[in-house]
C-alpha positions as CSV (number, residue, x, y, z in Angstrom):
1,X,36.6,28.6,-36.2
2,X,39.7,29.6,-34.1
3,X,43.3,29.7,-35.6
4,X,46.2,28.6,-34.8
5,X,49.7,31.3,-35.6
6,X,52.3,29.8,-37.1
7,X,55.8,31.7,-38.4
8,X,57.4,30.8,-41.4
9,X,60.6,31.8,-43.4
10,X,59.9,32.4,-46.8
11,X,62.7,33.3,-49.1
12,X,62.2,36.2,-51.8
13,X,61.0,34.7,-54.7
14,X,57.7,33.4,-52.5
15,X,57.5,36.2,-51.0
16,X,57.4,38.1,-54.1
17,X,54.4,35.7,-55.6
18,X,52.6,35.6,-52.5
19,X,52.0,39.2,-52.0
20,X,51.0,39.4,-56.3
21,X,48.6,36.5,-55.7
22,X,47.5,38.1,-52.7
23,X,47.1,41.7,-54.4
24,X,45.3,39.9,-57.8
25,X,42.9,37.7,-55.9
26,X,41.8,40.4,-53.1
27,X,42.8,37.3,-50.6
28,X,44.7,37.9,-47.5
29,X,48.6,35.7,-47.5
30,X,47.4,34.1,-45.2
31,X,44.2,32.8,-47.1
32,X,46.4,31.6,-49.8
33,X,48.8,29.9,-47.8
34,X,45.8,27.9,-46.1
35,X,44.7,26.8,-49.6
36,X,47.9,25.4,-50.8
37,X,48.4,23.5,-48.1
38,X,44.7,22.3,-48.4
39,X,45.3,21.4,-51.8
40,X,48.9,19.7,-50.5
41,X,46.9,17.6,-47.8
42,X,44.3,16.5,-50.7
43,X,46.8,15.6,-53.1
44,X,49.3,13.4,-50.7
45,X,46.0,11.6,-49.7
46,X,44.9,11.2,-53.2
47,X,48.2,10.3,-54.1
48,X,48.3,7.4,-51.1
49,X,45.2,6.5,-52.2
50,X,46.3,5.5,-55.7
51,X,49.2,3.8,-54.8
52,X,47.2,1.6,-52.1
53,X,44.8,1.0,-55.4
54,X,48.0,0.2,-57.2
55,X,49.5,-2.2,-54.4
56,X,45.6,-4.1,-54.6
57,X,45.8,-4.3,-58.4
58,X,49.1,-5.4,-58.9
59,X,48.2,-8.2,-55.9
60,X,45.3,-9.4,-58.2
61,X,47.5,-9.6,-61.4
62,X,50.3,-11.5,-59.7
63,X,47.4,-14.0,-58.4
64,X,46.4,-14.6,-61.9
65,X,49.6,-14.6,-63.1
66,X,50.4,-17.3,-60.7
67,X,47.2,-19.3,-61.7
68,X,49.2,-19.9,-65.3
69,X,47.1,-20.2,-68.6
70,X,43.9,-21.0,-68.3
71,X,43.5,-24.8,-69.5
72,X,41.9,-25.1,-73.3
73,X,42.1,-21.7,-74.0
74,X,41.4,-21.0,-77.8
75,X,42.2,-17.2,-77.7
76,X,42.9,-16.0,-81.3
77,X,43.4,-12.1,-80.7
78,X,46.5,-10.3,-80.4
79,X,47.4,-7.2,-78.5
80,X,46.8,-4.9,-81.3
81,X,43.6,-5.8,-82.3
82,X,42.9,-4.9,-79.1
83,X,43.9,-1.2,-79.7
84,X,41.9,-1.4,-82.7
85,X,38.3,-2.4,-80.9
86,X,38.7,0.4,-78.3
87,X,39.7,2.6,-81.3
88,X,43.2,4.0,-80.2
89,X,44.7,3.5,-83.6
């Protein structure tokens, strides 16, 4: 797999962590710099992931919401007995 260089400007403090991570894992810097921004890319796709998730659930609710009540409902539950069947209380 080739590589592309890249130069960066750290200041101190990462500089400092970097090269103790680097001497306590046996991995080069640039290794661990390669894995955070792995875990960066993962997590602002996850992270787009749930809000587009978000965006579709919130679409559904408003649809219902919209629909009103539905007609002869004979619901005789409140929100704490709710807690109380899935056992959060």
């Amino acid at each position: 797999m080739s590589k592309i260089r890249k130069q960066v400007y750290l200041d101190p403090s990462h500089e400092r962590e970097l090269k103790k991570m680097a001497r306590e894992t046996g991995k080069t810097e640039a290794t661990i710099i390669r894995e955070a921004l792995d875990r960066l890319i993962l997590e602002t796709r996850l992270d787009k992931e749930r809000m587009e998730s978000w965006k579709a659930e919130r679409a559904f609710i408003n649809e219902w919401t919209a629909k009103g009540p539905v007609p002869g409902d004979q619901r005789r539950w409140r929100r704490e007995d709710l807690y109380d069947r899935k056992g959060l209380r």
